[in-house]
C-alpha positions as CSV (number, residue, x, y, z in Angstrom):
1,X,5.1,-6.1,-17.4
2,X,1.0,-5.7,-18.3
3,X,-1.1,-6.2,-15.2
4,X,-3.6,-7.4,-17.2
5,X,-2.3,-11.3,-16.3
6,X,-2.0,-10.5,-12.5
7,X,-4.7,-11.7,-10.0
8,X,-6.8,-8.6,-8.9
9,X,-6.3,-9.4,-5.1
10,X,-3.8,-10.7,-3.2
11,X,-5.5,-11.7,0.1
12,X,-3.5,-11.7,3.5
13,X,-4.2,-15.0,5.6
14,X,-0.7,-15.6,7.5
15,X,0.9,-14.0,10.1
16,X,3.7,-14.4,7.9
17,X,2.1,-12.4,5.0
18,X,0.8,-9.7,7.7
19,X,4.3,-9.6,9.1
20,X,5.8,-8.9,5.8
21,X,3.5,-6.4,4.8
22,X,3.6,-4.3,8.7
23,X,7.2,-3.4,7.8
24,X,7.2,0.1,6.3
25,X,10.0,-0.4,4.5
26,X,8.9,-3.1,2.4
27,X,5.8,-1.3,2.4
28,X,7.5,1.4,0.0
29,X,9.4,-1.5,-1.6
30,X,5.5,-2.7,-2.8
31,X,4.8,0.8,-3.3
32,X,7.7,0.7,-5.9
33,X,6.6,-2.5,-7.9
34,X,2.9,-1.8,-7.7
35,X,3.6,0.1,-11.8
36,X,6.6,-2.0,-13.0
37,X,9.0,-4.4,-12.4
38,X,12.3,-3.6,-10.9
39,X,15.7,-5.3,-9.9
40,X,17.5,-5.0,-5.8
41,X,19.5,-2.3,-7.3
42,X,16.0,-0.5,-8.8
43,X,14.5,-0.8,-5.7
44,X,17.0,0.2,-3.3
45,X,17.8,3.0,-5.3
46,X,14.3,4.1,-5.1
47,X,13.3,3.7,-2.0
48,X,17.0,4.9,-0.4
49,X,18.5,1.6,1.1
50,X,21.0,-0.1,0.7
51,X,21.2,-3.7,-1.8
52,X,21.5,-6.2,0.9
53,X,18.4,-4.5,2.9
54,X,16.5,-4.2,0.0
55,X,17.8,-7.9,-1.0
56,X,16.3,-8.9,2.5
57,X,13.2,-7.4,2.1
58,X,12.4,-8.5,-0.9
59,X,13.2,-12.1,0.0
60,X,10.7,-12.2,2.4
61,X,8.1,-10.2,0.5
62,X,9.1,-13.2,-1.6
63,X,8.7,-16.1,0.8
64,X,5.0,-14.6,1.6
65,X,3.9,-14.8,-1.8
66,X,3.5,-10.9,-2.1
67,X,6.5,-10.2,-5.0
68,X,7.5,-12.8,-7.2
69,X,10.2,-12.5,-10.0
70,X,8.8,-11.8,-13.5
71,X,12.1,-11.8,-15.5
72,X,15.7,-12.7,-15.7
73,X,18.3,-11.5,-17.7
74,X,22.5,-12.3,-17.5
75,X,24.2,-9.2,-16.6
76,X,28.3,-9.6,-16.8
77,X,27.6,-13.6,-15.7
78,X,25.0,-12.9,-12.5
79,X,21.3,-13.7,-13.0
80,X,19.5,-10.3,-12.9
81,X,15.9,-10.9,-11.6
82,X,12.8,-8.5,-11.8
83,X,10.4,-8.4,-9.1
84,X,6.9,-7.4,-9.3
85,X,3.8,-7.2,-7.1
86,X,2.2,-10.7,-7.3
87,X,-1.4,-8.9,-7.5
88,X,-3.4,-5.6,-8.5
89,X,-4.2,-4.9,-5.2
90,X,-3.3,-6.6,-1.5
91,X,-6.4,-7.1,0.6
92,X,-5.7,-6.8,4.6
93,X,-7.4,-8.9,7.4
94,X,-9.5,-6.7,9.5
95,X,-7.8,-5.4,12.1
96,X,-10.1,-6.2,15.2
97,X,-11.3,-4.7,17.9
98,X,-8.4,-2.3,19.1
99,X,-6.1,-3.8,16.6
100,X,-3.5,-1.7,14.7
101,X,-4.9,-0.8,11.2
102,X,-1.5,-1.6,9.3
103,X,-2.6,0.3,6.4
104,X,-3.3,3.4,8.2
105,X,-0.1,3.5,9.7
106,X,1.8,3.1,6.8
107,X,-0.3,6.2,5.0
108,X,0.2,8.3,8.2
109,X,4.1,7.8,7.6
110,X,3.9,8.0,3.9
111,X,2.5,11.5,4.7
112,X,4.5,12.6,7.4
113,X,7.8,11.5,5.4
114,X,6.4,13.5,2.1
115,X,8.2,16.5,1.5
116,X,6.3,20.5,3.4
117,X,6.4,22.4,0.9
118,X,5.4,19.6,-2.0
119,X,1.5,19.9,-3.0
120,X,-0.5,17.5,-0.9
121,X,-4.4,17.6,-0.1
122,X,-5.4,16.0,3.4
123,X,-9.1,16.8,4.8
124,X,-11.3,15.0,7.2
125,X,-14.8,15.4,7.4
126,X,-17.3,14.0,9.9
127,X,-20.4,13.3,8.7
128,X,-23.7,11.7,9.5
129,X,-24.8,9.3,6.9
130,X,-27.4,6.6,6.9
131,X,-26.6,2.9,6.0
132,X,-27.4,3.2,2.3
133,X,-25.7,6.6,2.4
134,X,-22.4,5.2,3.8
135,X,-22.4,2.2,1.5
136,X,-22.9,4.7,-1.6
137,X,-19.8,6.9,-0.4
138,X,-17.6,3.8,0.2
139,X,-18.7,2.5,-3.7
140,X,-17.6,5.6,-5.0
141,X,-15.0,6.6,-3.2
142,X,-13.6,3.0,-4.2
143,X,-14.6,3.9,-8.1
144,X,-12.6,6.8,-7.9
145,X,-9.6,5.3,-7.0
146,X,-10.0,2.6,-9.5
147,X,-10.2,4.7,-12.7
148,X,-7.4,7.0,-11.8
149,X,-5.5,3.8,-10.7
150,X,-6.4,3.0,-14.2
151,X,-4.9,6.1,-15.5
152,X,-1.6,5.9,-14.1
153,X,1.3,6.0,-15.7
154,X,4.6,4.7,-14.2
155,X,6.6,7.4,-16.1
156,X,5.2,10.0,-14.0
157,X,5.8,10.7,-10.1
158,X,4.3,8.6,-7.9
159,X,1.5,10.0,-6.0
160,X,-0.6,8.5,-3.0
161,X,-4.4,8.2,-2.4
162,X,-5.4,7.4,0.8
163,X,-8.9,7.0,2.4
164,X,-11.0,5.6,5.3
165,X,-14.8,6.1,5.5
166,X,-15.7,4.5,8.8
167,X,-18.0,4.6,12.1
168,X,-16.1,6.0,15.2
169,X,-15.7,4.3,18.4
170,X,-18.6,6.0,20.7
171,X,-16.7,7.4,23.4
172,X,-18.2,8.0,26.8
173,X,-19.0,11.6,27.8
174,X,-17.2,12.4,30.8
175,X,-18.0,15.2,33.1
176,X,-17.2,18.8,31.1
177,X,-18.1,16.9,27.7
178,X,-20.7,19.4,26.3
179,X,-24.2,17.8,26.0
């Protein structure tokens, strides 16, 4: 199916939407119809559940207007439906204050879950940037992962870019802190 017809953005407002979409597991199952559409069996196959799970959690990635079915075909007298993402990209509330940045989580357990000895590429770098500086970074850091997200191909492996460019909470220097 041609993203070209898809919404860019899908934009989280519900606690139901931000419920479906804190689950890891369908996390990987959005993961898995971000390229192409698949069926239950597809998906569970791919992601390395079973059909009813992946049935479930795809009917609630459903009912929050996340994944919607694209096609249907008759296989042997049952209605075989393809799901896809029901945008380009899913846009997150901000966490708040304190609040758990769902997106980070899932990336630290994407990683953690990805195999040792497979080729991976994690750095962080602190910085000190000003304002116009920071905004620069964040545009093309965002470019970046556009045009290769352009370039993808869904016959090829699937392959995860992550990124946060962000202020750090100022933490209070305690006695022994350095100065």
């Amino acid at each position: 199916m041609p993203t070209d017809d898809l919404p860019e953005t899908f934009h989280v407002t519900t606690d139901e939407q931000l419920r479906a979409v804190s689950n890891l597991t369908r996390h990987r199952i959005m993961a898995v119809l971000r390229f192409e559409p698949a069926t239950i069996t597809q998906i569970a196959e791919r992601v390395g559940l079973a059909k009813g799970s992946s049935s479930y959690h795809v009917r609630l990635l459903e009912r929050a207007g996340l994944v919607k079915v694209v096609r249907t075909r008759k296989v042997r007298g049952v209605t075989e439906r393809y799901y896809a993402m029901a945008a380009r990209s899913i846009q997150l509330p901000d966490p708040g204050e304190g609040g758990p940045d769902v997106l980070m989580r899932h990336a630290v357990a994407d990683l953690e879950a990805s195999p040792a000895d497979g080729e991976r590429h994690v750095r962080m770098a602190h910085l000190r940037l000003t304002d116009e500086q920071f905004a620069e970074l964040g545009e093309r850091l965002q470019a970046l992962a556009d045009e290769y997200r352009e370039l993808s191909d869904p016959s090829l492996p699937d392959t995860s870019l992550v990124f946060a460019l962000f202020h750090p909470a100022q933490r209070a220097h305690t006695e022994g802190d350095a100065k």
